[in-house]
PDB file of the backbone (N, CA, C, O) and the ligand in Angstrom, with CONECT records:
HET     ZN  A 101       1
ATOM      1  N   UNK A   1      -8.541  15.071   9.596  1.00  0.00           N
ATOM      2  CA  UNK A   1      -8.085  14.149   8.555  1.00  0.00           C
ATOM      3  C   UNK A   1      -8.191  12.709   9.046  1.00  0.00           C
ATOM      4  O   UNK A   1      -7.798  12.260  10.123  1.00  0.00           O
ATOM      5  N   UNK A   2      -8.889  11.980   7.895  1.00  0.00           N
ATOM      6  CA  UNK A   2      -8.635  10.376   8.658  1.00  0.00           C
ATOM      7  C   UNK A   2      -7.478   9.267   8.266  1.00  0.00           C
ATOM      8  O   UNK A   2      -6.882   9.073   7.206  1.00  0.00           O
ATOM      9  N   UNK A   3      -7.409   8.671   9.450  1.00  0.00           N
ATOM     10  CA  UNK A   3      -6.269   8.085   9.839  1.00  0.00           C
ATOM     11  C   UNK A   3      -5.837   6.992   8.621  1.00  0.00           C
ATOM     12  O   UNK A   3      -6.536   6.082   8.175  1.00  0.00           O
ATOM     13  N   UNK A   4      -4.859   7.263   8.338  1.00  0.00           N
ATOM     14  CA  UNK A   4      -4.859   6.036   6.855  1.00  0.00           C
ATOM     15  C   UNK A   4      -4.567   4.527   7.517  1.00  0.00           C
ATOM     16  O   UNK A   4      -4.271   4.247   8.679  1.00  0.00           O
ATOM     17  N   UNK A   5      -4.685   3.984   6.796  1.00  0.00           N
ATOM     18  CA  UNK A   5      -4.718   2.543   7.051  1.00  0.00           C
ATOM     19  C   UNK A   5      -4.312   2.011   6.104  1.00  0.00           C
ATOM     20  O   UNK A   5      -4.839   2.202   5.008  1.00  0.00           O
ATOM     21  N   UNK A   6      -2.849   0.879   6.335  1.00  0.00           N
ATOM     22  CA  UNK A   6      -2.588  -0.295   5.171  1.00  0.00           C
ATOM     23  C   UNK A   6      -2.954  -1.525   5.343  1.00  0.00           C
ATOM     24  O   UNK A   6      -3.266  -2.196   6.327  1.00  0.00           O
ATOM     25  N   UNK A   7      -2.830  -1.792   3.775  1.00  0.00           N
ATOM     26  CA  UNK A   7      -3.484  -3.217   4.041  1.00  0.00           C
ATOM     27  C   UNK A   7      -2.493  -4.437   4.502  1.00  0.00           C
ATOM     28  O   UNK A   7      -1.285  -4.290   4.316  1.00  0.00           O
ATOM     29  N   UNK A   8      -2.795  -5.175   4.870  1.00  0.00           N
ATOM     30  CA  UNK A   8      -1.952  -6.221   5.405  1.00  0.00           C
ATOM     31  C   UNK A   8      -1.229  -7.236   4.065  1.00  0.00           C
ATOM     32  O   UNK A   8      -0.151  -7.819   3.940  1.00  0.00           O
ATOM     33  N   UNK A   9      -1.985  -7.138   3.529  1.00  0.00           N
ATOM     34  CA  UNK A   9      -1.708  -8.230   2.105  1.00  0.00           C
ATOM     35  C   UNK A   9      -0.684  -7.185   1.464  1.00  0.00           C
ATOM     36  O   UNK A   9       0.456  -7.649   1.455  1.00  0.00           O
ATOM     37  N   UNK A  10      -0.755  -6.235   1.066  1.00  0.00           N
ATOM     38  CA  UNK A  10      -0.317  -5.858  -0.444  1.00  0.00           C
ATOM     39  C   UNK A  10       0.666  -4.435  -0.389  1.00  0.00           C
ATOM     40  O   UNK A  10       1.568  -3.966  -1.083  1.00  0.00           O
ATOM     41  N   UNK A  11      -0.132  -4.011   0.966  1.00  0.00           N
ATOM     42  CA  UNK A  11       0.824  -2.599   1.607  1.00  0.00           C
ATOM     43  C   UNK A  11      -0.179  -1.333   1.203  1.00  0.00           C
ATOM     44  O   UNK A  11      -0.375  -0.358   1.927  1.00  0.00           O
ATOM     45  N   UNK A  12      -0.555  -1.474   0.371  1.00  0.00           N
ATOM     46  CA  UNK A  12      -1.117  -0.364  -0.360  1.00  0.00           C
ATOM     47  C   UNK A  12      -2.046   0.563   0.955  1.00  0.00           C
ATOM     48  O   UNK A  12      -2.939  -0.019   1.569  1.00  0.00           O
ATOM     49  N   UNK A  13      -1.769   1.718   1.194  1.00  0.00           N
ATOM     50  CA  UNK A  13      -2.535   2.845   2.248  1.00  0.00           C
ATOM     51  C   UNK A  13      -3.548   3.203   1.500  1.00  0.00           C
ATOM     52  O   UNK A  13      -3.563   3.269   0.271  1.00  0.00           O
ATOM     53  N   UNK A  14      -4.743   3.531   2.534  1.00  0.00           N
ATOM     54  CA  UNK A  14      -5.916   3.832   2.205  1.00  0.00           C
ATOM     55  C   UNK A  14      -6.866   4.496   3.358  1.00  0.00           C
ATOM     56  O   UNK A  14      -6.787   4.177   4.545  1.00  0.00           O
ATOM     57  N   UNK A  15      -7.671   5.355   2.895  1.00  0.00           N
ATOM     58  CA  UNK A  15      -8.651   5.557   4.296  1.00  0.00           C
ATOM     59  C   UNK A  15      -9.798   4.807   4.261  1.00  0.00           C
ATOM     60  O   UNK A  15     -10.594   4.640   5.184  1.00  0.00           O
ATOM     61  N   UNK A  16      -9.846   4.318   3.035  1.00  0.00           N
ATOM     62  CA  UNK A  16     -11.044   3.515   2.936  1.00  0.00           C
ATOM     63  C   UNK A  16     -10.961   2.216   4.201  1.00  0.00           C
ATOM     64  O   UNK A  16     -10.152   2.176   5.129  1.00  0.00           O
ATOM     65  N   UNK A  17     -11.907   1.353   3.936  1.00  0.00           N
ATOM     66  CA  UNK A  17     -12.366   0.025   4.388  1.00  0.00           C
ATOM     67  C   UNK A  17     -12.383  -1.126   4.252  1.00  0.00           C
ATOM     68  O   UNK A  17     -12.741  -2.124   4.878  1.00  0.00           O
ATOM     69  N   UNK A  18     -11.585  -0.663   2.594  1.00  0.00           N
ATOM     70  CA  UNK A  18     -11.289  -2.026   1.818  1.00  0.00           C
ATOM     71  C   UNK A  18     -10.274  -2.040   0.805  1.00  0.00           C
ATOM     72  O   UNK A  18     -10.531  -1.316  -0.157  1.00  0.00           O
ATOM     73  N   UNK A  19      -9.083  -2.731   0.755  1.00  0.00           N
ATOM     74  CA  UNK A  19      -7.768  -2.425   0.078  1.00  0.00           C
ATOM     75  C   UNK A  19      -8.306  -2.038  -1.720  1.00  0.00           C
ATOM     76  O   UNK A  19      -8.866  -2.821  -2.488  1.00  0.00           O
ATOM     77  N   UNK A  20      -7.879  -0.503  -2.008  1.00  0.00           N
ATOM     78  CA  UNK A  20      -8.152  -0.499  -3.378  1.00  0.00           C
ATOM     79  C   UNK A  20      -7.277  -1.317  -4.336  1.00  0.00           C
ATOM     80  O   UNK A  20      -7.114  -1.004  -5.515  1.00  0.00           O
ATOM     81  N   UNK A  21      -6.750  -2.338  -3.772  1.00  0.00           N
ATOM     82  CA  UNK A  21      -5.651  -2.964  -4.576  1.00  0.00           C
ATOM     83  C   UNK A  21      -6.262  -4.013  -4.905  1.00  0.00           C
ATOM     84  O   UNK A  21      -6.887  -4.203  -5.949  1.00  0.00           O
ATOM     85  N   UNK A  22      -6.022  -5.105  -3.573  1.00  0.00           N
ATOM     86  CA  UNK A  22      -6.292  -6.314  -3.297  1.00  0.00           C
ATOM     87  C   UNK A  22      -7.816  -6.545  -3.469  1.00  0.00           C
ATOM     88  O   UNK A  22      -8.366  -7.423  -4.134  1.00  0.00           O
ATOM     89  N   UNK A  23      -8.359  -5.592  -2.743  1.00  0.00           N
ATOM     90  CA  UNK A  23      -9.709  -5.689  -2.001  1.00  0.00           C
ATOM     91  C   UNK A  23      -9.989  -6.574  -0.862  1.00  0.00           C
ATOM     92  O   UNK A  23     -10.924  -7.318  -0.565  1.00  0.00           O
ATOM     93  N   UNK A  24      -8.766  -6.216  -0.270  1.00  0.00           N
ATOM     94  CA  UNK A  24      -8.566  -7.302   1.297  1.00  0.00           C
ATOM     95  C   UNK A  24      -9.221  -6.354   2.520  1.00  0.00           C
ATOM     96  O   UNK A  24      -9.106  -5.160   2.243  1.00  0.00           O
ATOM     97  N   UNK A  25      -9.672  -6.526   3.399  1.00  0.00           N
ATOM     98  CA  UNK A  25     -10.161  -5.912   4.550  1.00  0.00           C
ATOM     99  C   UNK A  25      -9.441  -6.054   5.637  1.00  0.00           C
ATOM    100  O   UNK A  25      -9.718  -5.525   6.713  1.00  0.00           O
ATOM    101  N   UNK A  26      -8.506  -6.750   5.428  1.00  0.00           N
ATOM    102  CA  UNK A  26      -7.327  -6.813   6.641  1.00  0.00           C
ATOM    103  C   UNK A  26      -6.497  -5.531   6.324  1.00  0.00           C
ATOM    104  O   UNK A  26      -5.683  -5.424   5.407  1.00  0.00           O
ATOM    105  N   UNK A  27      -6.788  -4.719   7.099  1.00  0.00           N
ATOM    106  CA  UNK A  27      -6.305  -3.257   7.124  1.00  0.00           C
ATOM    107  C   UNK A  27      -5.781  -2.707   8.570  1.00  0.00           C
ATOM    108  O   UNK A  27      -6.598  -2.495   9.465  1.00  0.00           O
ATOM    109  N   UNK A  28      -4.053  -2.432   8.807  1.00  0.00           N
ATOM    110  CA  UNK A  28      -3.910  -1.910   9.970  1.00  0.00           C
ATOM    111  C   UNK A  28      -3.535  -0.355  10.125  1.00  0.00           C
ATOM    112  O   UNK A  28      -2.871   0.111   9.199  1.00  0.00           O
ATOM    113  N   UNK A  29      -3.859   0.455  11.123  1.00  0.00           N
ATOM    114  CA  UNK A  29      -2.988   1.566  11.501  1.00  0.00           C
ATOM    115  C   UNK A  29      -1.711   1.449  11.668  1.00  0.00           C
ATOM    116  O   UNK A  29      -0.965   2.420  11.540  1.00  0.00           O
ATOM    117  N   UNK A  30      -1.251   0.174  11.997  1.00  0.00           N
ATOM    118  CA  UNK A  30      -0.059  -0.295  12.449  1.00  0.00           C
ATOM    119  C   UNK A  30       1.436   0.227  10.939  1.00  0.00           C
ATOM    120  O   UNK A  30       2.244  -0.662  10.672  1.00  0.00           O
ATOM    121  N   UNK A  31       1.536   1.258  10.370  1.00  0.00           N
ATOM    122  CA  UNK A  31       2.673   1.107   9.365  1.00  0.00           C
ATOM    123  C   UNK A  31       3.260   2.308   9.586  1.00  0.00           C
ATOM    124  O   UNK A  31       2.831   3.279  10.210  1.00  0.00           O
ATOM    125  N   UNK A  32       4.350   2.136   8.976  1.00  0.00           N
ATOM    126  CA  UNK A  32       5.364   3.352   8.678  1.00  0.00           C
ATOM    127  C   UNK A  32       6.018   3.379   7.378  1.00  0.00           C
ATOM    128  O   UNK A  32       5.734   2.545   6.519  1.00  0.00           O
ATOM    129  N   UNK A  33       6.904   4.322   7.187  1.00  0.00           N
ATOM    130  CA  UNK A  33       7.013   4.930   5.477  1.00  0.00           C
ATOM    131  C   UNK A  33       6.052   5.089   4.710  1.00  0.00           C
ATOM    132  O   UNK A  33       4.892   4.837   5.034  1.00  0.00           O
ATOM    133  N   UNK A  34       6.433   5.563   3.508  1.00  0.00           N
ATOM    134  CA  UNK A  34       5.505   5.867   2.426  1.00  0.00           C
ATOM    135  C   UNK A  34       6.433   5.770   1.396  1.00  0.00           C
ATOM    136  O   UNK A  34       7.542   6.291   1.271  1.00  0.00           O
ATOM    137  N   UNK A  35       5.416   4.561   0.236  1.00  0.00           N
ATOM    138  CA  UNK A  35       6.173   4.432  -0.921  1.00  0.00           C
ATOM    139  C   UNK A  35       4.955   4.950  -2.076  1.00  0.00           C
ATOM    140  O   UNK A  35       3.772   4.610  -2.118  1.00  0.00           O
ATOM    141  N   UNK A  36       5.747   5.939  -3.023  1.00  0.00           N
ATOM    142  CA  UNK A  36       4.335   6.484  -4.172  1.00  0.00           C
ATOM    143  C   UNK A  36       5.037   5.864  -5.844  1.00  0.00           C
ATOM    144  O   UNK A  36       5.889   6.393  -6.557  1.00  0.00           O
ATOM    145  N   UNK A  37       4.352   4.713  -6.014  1.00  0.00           N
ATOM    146  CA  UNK A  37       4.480   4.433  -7.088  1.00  0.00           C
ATOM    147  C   UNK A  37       3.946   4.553  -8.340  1.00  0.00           C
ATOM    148  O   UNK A  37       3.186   3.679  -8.755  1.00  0.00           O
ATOM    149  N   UNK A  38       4.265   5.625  -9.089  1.00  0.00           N
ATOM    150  CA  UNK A  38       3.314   5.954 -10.539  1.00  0.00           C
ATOM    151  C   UNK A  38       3.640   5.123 -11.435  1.00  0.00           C
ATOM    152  O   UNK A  38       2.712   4.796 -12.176  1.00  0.00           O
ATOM    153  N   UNK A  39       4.914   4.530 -11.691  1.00  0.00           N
ATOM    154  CA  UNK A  39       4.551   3.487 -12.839  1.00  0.00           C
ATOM    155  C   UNK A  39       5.241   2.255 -12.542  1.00  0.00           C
ATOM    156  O   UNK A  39       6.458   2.082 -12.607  1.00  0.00           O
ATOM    157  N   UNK A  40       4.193   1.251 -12.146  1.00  0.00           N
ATOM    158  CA  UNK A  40       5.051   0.127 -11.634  1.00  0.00           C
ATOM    159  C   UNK A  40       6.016  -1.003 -12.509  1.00  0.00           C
ATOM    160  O   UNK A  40       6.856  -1.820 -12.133  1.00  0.00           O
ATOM    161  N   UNK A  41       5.521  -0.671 -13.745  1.00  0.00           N
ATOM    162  CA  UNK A  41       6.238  -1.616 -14.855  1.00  0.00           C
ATOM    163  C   UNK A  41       7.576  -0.601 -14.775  1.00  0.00           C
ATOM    164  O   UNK A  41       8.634  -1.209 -14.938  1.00  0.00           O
ATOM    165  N   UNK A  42       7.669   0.459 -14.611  1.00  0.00           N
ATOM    166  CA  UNK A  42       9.112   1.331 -14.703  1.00  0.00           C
ATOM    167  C   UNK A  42      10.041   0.957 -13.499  1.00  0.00           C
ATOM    168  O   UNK A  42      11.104   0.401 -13.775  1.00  0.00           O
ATOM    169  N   UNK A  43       9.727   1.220 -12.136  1.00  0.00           N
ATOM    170  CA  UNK A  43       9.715   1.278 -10.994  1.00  0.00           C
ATOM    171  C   UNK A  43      10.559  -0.196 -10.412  1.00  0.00           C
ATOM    172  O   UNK A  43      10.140  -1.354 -10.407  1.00  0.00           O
ATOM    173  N   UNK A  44      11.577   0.222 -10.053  1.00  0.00           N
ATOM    174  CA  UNK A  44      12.590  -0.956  -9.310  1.00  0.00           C
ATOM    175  C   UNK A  44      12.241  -1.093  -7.902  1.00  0.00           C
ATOM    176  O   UNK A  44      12.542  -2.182  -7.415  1.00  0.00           O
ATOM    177  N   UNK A  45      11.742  -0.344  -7.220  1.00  0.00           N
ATOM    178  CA  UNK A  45      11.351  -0.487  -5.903  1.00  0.00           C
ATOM    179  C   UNK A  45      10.098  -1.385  -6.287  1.00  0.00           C
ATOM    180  O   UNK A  45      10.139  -2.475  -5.718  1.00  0.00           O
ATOM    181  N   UNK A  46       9.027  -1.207  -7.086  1.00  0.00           N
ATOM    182  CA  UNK A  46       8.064  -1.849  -7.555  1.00  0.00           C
ATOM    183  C   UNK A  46       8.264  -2.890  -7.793  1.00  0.00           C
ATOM    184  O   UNK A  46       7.543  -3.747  -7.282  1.00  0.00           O
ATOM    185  N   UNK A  47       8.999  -3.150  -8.399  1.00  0.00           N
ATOM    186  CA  UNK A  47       9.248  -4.626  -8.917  1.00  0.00           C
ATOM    187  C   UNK A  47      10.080  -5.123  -7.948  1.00  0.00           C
ATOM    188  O   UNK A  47       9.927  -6.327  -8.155  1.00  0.00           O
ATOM    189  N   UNK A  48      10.704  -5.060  -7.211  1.00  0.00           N
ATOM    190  CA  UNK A  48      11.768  -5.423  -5.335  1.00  0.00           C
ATOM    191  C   UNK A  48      10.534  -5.612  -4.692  1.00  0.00           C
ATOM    192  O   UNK A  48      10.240  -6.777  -4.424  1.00  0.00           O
ATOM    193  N   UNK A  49       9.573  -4.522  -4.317  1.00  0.00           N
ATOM    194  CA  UNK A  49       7.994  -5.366  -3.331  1.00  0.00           C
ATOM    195  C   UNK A  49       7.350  -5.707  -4.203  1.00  0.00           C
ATOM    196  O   UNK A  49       6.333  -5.508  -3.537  1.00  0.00           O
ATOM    197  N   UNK A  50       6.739  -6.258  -5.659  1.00  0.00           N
ATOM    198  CA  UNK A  50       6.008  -6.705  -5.841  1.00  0.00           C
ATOM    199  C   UNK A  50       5.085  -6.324  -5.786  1.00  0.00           C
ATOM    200  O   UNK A  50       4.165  -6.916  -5.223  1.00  0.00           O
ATOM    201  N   UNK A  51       4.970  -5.190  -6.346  1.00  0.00           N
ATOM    202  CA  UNK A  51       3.745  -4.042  -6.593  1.00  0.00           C
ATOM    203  C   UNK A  51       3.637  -3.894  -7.971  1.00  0.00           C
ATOM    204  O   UNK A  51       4.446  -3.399  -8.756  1.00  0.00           O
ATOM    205  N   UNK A  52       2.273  -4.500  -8.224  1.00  0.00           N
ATOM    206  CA  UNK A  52       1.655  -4.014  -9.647  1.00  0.00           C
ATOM    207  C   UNK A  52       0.800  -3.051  -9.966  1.00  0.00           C
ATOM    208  O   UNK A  52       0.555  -2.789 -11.144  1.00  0.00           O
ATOM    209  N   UNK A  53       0.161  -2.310  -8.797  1.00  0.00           N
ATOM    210  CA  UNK A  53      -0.464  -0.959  -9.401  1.00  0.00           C
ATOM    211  C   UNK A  53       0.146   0.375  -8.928  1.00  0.00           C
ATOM    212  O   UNK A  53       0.787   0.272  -7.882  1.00  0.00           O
ATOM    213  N   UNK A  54       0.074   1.812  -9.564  1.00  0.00           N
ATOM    214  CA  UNK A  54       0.219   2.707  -9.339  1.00  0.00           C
ATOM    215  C   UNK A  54      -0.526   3.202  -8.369  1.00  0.00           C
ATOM    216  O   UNK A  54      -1.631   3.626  -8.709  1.00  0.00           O
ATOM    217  N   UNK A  55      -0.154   3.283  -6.969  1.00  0.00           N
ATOM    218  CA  UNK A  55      -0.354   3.880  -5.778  1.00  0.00           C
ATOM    219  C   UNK A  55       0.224   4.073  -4.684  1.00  0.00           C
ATOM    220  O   UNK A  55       1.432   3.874  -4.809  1.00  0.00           O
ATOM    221  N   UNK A  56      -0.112   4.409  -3.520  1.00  0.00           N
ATOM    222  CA  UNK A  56       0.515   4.614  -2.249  1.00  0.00           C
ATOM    223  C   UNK A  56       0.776   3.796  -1.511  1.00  0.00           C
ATOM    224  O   UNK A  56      -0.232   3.108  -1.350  1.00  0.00           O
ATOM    225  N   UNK A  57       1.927   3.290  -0.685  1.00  0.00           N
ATOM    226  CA  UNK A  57       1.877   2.460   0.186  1.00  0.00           C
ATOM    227  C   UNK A  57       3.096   2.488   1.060  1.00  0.00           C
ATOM    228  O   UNK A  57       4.137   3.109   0.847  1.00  0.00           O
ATOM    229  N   UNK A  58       2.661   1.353   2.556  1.00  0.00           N
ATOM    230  CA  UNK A  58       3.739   1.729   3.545  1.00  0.00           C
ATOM    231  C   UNK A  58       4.830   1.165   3.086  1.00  0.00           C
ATOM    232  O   UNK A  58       4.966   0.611   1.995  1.00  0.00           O
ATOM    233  N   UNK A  59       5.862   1.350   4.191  1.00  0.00           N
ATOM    234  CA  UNK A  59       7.355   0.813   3.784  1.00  0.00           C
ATOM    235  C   UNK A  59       7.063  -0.680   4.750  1.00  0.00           C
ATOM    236  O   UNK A  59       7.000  -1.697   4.058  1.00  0.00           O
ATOM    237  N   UNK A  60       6.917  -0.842   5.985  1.00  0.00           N
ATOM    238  CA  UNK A  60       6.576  -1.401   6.987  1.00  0.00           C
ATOM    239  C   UNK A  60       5.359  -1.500   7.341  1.00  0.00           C
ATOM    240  O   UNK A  60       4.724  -0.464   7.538  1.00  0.00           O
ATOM    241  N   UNK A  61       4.739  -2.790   7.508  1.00  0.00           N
ATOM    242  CA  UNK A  61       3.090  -3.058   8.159  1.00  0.00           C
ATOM    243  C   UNK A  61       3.298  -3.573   8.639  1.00  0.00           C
ATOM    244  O   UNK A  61       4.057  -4.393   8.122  1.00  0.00           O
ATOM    245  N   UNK A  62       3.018  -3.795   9.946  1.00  0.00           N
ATOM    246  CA  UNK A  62       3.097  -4.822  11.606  1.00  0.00           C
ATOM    247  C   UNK A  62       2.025  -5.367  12.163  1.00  0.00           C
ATOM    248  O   UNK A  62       2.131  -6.005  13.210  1.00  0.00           O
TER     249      UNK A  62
HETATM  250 ZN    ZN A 101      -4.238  -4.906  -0.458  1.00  0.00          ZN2+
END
């Protein structure tokens, strides 16, 4: 399995190469937690980080 990676900007995890969010390439191994947001207009944690799309992301990026 490959190693996920978040992005530095936006949080959002990915294995890709390039943030499916942002489309930032500043991407670290460096995170911990996992936040899964399906609807971010619903979503109070969503709207607390400032997450506008429905996806995966860390709790912590370093
Ligand atoms: Zn991003």
């Amino acid at each position: 399995m490959a190693r996920e990676v978040a992005c530095k900007k936006c949080k959002a995890v990915t294995i890709g190469k390039v943030c499916p969010i942002c489309k930032s390439t500043e991407l670290t191994p460096d995170w911990y937690g996992i936040i899964l947001i399906f609807d971010s207009s619903k979503s109070k944690i969503a709207s607390l980080l400032d997450i506008h799309a429905a996806h995966k992301y860390a709790l912590k990026v370093s």
